[in-house]
C-alpha positions as CSV (number, residue, x, y, z in Angstrom):
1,X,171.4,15.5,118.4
2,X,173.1,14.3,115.4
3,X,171.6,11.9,112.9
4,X,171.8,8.5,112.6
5,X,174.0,6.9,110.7
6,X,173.2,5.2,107.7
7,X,173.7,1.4,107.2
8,X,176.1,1.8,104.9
9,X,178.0,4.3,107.1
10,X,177.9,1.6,109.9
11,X,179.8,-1.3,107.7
12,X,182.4,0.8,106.3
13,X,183.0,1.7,110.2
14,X,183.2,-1.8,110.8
15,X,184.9,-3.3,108.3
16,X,187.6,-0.1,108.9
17,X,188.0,-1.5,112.8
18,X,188.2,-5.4,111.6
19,X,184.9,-6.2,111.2
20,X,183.4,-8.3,108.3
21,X,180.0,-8.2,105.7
22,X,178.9,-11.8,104.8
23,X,176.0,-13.3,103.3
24,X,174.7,-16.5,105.4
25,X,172.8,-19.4,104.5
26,X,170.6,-21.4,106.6
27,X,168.2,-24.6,106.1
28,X,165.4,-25.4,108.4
29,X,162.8,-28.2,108.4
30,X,159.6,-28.4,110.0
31,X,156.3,-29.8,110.0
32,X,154.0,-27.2,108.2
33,X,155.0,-24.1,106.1
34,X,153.7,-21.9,108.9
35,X,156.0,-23.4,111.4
36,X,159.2,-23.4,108.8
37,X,158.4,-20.0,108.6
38,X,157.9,-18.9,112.1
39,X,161.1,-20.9,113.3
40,X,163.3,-19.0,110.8
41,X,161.8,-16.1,111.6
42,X,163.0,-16.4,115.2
43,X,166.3,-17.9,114.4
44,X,167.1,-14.8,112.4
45,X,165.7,-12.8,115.3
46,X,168.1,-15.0,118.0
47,X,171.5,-14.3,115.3
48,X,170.7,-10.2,115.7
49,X,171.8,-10.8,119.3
50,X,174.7,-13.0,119.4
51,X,177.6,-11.0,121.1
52,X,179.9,-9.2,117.7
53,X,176.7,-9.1,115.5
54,X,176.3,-5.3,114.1
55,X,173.5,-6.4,111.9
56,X,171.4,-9.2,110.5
57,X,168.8,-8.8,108.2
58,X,167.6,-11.9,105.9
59,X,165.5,-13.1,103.9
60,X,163.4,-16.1,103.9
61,X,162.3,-18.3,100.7
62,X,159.1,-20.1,99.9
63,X,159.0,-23.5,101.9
64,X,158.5,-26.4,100.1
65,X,157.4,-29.7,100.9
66,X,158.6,-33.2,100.3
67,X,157.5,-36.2,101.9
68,X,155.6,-34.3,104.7
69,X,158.5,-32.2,105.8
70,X,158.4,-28.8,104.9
71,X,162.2,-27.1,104.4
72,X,162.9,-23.2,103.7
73,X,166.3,-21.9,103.2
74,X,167.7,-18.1,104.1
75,X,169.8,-15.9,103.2
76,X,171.4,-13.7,105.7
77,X,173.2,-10.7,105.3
78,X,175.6,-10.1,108.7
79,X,177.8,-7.6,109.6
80,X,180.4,-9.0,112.4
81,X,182.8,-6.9,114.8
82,X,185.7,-9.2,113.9
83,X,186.6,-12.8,112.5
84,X,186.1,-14.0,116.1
85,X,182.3,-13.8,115.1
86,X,182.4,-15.5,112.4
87,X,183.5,-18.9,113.8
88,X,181.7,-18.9,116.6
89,X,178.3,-18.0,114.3
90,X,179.7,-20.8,112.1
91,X,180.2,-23.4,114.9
92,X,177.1,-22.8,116.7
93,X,174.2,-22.3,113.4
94,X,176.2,-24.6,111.5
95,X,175.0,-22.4,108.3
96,X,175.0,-24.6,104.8
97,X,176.9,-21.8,103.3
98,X,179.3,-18.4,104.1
99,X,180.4,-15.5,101.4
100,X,182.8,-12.6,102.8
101,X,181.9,-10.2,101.0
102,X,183.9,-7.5,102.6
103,X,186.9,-7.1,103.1
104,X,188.7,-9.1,100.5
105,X,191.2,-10.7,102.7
106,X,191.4,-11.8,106.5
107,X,194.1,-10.5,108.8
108,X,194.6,-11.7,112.1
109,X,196.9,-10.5,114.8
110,X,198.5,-13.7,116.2
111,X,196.6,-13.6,119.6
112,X,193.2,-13.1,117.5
113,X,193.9,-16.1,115.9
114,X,194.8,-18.0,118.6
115,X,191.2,-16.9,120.5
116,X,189.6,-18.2,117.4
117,X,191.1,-21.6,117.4
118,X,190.6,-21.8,121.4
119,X,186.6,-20.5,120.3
120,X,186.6,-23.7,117.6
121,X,188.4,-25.8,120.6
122,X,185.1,-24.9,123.0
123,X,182.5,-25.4,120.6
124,X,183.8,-29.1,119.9
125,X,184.1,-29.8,123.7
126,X,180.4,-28.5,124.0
127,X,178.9,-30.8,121.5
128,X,181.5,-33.7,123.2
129,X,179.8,-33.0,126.2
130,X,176.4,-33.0,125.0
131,X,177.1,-36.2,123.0
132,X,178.4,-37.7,126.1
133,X,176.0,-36.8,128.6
134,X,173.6,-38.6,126.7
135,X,175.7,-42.0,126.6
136,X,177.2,-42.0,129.9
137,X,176.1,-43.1,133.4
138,X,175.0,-40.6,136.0
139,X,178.2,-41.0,137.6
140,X,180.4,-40.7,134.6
141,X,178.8,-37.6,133.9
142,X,179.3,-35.8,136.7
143,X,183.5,-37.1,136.8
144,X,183.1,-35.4,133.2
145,X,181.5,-32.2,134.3
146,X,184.2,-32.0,136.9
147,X,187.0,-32.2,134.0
148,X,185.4,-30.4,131.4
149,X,185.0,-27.3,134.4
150,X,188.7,-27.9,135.0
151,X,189.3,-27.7,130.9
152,X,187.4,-24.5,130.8
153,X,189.1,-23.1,133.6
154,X,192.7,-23.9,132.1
155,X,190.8,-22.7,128.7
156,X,190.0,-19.4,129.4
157,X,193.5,-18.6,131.3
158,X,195.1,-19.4,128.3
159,X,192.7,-17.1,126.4
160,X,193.6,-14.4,128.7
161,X,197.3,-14.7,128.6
162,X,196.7,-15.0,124.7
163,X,195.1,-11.0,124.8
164,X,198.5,-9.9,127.2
């Protein structure tokens, strides 16, 4: 059995196969400076799992509260697979700030790139759809269920011919 590697084994790796280190900031509000706490705690947990995530380890600061809210910021360090990552951990945490801190520039292959602008394209539809299920008549929102499948269909067949 050999042993493990260390972590900073695993992000040179990474970065080697196209993979990125960044630092990742996060705001959260909440009723009590337990429950700030707790929630960030498990958000931080939930981003160690996302699909391309190596490694996240953060660190939380000392809530503070105004006004009866209570509001705590972290600081995540994240190691991502690939730029891909990045975007969709940007359009789905919506984080208050992003640093790259390795590697010093971003290449992309053509058909990456395009996946990572068909990625942004999803995530806006996504919140579209939420917005709109919420405004819209039963009806409506099932004709717009029936498009949006149609859209993600057509989406990810374009995706695939993207990777060929």
């Amino acid at each position: 059995m050999g042993r493990e590697k260390s972590v900073s084994e695993i992000t040179d790796e990474a970065i080697a196969d196209g993979g990125y280190l960044t630092l990742v900031y996060f705001d959260l509000h909440a009723k009590s400076s337990d429950e700030v706490k707790n929630i960030m705690v498990g958000f931080i947990s939930k981003l160690t799992k996302e699909k391309g995530v190596l490694y996240a380890v953060g660190e939380i600061d000392q809530p503070i509260e105004k006004d009866g809210i209570w509001s705590t910021w972290a600081e995540v360090k994240l190691l991502a697979s690939d730029f891909a990552t990045l975007v969709r951990i940007a359009s789905q945490y919506s984080p208050i700030g992003i640093e790259i801190l390795r590697p010093d520039r971003v290449n992309l292959a053509i058909g990456d790139a395009q996946g990572v602008l068909l990625d942004i394209s999803q995530t806006s539809q996504n919140f579209t759809r939420m917005i709109m299920e919420r405004v819209l008549s039963k009806e409506e929102v099932e004709e717009y269920k029936v498009k949006m499948a149609s859209r993600a269909e057509l989406g990810k067949r374009l995706l695939e011919k993207s990777k060929s």
